[in-house]
C-alpha positions as CSV (number, residue, x, y, z in Angstrom):
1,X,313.4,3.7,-79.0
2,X,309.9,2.5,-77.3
3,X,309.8,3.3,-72.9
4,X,310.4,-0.4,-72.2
5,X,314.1,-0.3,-74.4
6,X,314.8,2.9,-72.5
7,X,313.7,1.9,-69.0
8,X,315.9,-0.9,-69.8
9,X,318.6,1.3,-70.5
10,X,318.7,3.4,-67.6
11,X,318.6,0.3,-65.5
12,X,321.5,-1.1,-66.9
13,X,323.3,2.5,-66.8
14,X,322.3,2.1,-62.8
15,X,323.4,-0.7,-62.3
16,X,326.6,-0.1,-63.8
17,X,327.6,2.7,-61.6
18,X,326.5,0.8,-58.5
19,X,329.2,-1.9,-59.8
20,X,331.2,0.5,-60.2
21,X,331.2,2.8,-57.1
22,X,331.2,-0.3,-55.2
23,X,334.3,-1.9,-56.8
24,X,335.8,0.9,-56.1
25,X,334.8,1.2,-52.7
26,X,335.8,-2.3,-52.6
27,X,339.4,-1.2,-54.1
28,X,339.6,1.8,-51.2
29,X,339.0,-0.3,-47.9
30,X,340.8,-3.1,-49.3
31,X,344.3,-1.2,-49.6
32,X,343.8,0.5,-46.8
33,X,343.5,-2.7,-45.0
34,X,346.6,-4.6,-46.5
35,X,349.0,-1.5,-46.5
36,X,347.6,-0.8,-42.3
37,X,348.4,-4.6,-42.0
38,X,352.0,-4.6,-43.1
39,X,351.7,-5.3,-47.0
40,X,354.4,-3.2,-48.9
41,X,351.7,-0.7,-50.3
42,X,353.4,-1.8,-53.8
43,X,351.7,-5.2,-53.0
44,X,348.9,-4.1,-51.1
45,X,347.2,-1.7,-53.7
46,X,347.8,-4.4,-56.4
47,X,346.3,-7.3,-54.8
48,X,343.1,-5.1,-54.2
49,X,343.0,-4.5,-57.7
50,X,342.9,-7.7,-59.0
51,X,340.4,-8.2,-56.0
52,X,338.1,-5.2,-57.2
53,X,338.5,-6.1,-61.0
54,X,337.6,-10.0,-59.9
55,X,334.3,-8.8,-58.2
56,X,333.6,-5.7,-60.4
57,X,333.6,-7.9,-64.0
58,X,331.3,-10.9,-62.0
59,X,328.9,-8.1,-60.6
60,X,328.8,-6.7,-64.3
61,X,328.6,-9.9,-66.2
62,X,326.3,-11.3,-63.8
63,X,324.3,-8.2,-62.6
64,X,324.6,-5.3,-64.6
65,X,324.8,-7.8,-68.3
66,X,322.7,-10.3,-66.7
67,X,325.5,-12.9,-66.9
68,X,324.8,-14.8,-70.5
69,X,328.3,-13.9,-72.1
70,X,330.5,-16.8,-72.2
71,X,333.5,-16.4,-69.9
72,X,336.0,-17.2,-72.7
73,X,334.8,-14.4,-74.5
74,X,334.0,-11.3,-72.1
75,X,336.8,-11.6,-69.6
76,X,339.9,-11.0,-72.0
77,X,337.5,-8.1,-73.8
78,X,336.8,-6.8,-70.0
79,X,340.4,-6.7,-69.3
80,X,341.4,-4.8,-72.2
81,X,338.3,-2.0,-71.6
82,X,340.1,-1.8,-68.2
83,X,343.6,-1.0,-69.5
84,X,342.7,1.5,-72.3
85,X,340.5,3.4,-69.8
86,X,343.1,3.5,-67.6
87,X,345.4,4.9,-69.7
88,X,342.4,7.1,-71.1
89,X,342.1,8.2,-68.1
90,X,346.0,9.0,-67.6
91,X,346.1,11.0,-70.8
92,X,343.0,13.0,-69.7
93,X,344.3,13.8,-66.3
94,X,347.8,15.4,-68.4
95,X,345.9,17.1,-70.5
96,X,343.5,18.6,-68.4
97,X,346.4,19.7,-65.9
98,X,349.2,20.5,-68.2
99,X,346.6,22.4,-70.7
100,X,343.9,23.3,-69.0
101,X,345.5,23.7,-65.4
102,X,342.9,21.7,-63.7
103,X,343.1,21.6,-60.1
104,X,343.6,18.0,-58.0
105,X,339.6,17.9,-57.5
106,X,338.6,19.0,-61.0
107,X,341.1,16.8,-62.7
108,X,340.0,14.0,-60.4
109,X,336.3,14.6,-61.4
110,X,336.8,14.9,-65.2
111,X,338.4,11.8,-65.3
112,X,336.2,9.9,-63.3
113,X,333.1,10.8,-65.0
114,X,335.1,10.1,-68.9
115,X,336.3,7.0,-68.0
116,X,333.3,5.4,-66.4
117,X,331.4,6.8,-69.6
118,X,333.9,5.0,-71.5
119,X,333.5,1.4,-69.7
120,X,330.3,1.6,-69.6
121,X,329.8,2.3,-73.5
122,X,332.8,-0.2,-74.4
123,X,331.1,-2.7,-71.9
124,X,327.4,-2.3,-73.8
125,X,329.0,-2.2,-76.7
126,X,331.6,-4.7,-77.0
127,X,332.4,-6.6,-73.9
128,X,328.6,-7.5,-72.9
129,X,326.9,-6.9,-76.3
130,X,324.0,-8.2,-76.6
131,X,324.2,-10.4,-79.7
132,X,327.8,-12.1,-77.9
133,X,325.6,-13.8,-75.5
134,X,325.6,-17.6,-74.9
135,X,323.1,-20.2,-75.9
């Protein structure tokens, strides 16, 4: 791989945990706010999901992917990424408390770190690949 392909890279790989963080920044404040404002937190924490997930898949279509995959085509494959890290990252968490008796923190770490890894290569890889972009 030549510099320019890997300076590339590592921008991409920046810019996808600055999406990220921020989404779920974004996620944090925003169910905080509903849930403080009266929202069941049932409701609260799901409409600041589908908040976060909104502005997290147009920040990395647009940003991170620089936003020439056809909607039609990335958003369902987005969506699905989301749910099987999210039950990646459920699985993970059991196993690293019921087998490995991680603590709260560690457990909280591990998964974080595994399923961002896992976005971000299902998101280079199949979601925003290069070759699935739009005339």
């Amino acid at each position: 791989m030549n510099q320019l392909a890997r300076k590339f890279a590592a921008v991409r790989l920046i810019r996808f945990a600055v999406v990220g963080i921020g989404a779920a920044l974004l996620f944090f404040l925003l169910s905080w706010a509903l849930v403080s404002a009266g929202l069941p937190p049932f409701a609260g924490s799901v409409i600041a999901y589908m908040l976060a997930f909104v502005v997290a898949y147009s920040a990395q279509r647009g940003w991170t992917f620089e936003g020439r995959h056809d909607h039609a085509h990335a958003l369902p494959r987005y969506l699905v990424t989301q749910l099987v890290c999210a039950v990646f990252a459920g699985l993970l968490a059991h196993v690293a408390v019921s087998i490995f008796s991680a603590s709260p923190l560690v457990m909280s770490a591990v998964i974080t770190v595994a399923a961002g890894a896992a976005s971000y290569a299902l998101s280079s890889a199949w979601v925003f690949r290069d070759d699935q972009r739009a005339a």
